[in-house]
C-alpha positions as CSV (number, residue, x, y, z in Angstrom):
1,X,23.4,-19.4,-6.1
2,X,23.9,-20.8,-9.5
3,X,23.4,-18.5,-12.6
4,X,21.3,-19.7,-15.4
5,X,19.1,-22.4,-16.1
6,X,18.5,-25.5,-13.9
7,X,19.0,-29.2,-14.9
8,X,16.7,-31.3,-13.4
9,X,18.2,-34.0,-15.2
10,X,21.7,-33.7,-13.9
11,X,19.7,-33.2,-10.3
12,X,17.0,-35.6,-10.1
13,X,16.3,-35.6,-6.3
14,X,16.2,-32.2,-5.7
15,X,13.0,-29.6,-6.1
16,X,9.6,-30.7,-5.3
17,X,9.1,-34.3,-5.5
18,X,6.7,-36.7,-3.8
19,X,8.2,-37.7,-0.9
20,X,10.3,-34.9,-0.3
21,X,9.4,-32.2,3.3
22,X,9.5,-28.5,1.9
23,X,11.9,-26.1,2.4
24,X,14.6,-29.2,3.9
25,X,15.3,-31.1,1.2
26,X,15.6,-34.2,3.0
27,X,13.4,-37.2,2.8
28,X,11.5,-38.3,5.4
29,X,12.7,-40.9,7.8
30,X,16.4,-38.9,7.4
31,X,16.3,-37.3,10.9
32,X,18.3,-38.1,14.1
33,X,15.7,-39.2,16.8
34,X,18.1,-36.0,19.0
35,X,16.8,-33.4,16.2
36,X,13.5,-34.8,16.3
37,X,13.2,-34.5,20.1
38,X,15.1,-30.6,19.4
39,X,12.2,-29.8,16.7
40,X,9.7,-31.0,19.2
41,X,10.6,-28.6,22.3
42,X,11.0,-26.1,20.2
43,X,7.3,-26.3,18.6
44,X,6.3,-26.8,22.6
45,X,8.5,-23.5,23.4
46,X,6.8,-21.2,20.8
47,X,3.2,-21.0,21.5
48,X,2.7,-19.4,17.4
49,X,4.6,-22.2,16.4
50,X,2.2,-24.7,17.8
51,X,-1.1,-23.2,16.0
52,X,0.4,-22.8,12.5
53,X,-1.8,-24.3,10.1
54,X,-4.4,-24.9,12.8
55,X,-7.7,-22.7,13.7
56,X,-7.1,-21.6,17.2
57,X,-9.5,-22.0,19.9
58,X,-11.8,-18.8,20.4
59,X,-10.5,-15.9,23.3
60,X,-12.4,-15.9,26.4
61,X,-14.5,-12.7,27.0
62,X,-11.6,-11.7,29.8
63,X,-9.1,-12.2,27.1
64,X,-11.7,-10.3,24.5
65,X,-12.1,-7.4,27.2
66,X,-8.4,-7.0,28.5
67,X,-7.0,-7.1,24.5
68,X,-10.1,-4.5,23.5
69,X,-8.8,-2.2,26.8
70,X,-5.2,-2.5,25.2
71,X,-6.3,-0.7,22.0
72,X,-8.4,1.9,22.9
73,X,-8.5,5.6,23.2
74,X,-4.8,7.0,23.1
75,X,-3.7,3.8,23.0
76,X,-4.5,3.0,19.6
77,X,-2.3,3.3,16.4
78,X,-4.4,5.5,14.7
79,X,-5.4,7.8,17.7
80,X,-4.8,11.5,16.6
81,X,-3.9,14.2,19.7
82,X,-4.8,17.4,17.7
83,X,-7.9,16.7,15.5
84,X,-8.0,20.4,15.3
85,X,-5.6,20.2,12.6
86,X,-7.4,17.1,11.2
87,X,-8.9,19.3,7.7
88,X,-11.2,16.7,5.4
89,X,-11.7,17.8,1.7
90,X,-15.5,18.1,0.9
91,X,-15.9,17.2,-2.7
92,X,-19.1,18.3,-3.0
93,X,-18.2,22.1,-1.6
94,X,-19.2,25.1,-4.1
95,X,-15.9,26.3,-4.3
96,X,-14.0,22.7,-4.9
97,X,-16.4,21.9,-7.5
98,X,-16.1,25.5,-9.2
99,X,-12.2,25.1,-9.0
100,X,-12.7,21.5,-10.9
101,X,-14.9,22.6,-13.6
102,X,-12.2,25.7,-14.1
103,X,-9.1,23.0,-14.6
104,X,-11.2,20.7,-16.7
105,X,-12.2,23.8,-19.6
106,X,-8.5,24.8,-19.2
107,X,-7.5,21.4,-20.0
108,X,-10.2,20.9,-22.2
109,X,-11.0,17.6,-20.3
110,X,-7.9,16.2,-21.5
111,X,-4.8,14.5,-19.8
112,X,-2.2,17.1,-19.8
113,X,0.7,14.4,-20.0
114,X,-0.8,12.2,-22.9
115,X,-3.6,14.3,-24.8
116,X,-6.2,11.4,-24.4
117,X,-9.3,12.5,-23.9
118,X,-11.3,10.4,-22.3
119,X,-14.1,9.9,-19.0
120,X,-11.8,9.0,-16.5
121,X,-9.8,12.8,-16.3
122,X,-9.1,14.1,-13.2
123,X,-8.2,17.4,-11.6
124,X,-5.4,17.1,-9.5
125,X,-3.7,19.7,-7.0
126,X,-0.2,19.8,-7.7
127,X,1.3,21.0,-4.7
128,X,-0.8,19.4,-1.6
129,X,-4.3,20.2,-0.8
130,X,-3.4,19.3,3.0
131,X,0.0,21.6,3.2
132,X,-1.0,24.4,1.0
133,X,-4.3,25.7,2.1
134,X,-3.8,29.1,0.3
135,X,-3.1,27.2,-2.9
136,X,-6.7,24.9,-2.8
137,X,-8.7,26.8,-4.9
138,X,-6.1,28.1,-7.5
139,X,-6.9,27.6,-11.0
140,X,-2.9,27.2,-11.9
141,X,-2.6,24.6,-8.9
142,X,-4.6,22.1,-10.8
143,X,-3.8,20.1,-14.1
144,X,-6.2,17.4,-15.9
145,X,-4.5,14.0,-15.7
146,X,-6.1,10.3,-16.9
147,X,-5.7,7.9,-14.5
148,X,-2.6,5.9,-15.3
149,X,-0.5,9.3,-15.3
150,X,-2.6,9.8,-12.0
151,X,0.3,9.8,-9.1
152,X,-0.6,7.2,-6.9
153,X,1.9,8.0,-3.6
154,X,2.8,11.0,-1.7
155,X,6.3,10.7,-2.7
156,X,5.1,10.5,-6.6
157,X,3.5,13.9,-6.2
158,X,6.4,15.6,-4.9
159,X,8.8,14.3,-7.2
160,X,6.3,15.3,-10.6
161,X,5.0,18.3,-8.8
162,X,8.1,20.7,-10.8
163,X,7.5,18.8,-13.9
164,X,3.2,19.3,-13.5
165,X,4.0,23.0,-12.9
166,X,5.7,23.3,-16.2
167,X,3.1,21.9,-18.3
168,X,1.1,24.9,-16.7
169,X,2.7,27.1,-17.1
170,X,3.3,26.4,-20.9
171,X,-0.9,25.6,-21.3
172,X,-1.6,29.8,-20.0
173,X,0.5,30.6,-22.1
């Protein structure tokens, strides 16, 4: 790969030019009549190959039923074994709301990492709603952050939750 910019001056053939196929480089007309007849069993061969670019013909309703049959029930991706353990948070609960309001006075409705006060605060759990159930509803579990300090993946949470603790710990203080 060549570092820095390219001249299209010293190459004047070569990018995308009227006339040119994509992703070859070669112009048309340039291919052996043998690699034609290869590229042409091999679009025959691959039956995805064949449709790309094209709408494809609807299923029939045996094809619709036996393909609905393959993803149902514990067959699916998203089937869960358990749901016993399946726990959804009710926002609108007495005690979630009541644990809320407590983080957002503490705060005083502002982001805990930047000061800003604005509408868009939110209490957040530090250490997991789902994996610590005893922890839900406790005051110094919670912290007031805007939404761009929000953390937006699992593994974001885990790696601030020390760092959220501390800032706390320092505001009971």
């Amino acid at each position: 790969m060549p570092k820095g910019i390219f001249d299209h001056k010293k190459y004047p053939n070569m990018g995308f030019q009227k006339g040119n196929t994509l992703c070859l480089g070669i112009k048309r007309g340039h291919l052996s009549e043998e690699h034609k007849q290869k590229l042409k069993n091999a679009k025959l061969k691959n039956p995805n190959r064949y449709w790309a670019g094209k709408k494809r013909p609807p299923f029939s309703e045996e094809t619709k039923n036996k393909i609905s049959l393959a993803h149902k029930g514990e067959k699916n991706y998203r089937w869960i074994k358990d749901r016993s353990k399946l726990v959804r948070r009710n926002r609108s609960d007495p005690d979630f709301i009541q644990w809320r309001k407590n983080v957002f006075i503490r705060d005083e409705y502002k982001c805990k990492i930047c000061g800003e006060s604005n509408k868009y605060v939110q209490a957040h759990h530090i250490l997991s709603w789902r994996e610590y159930p005893e922890l839900r509803y406790e005051i110094n579990n919670g912290i007031t952050l805007c939404l761009a300090h929000h953390p937006r993946k699992r593994a974001e949470e885990k790696r601030l939750a020390p760092i959220l603790k501390k800032l706390v710990s320092v505001s009971k203080e």
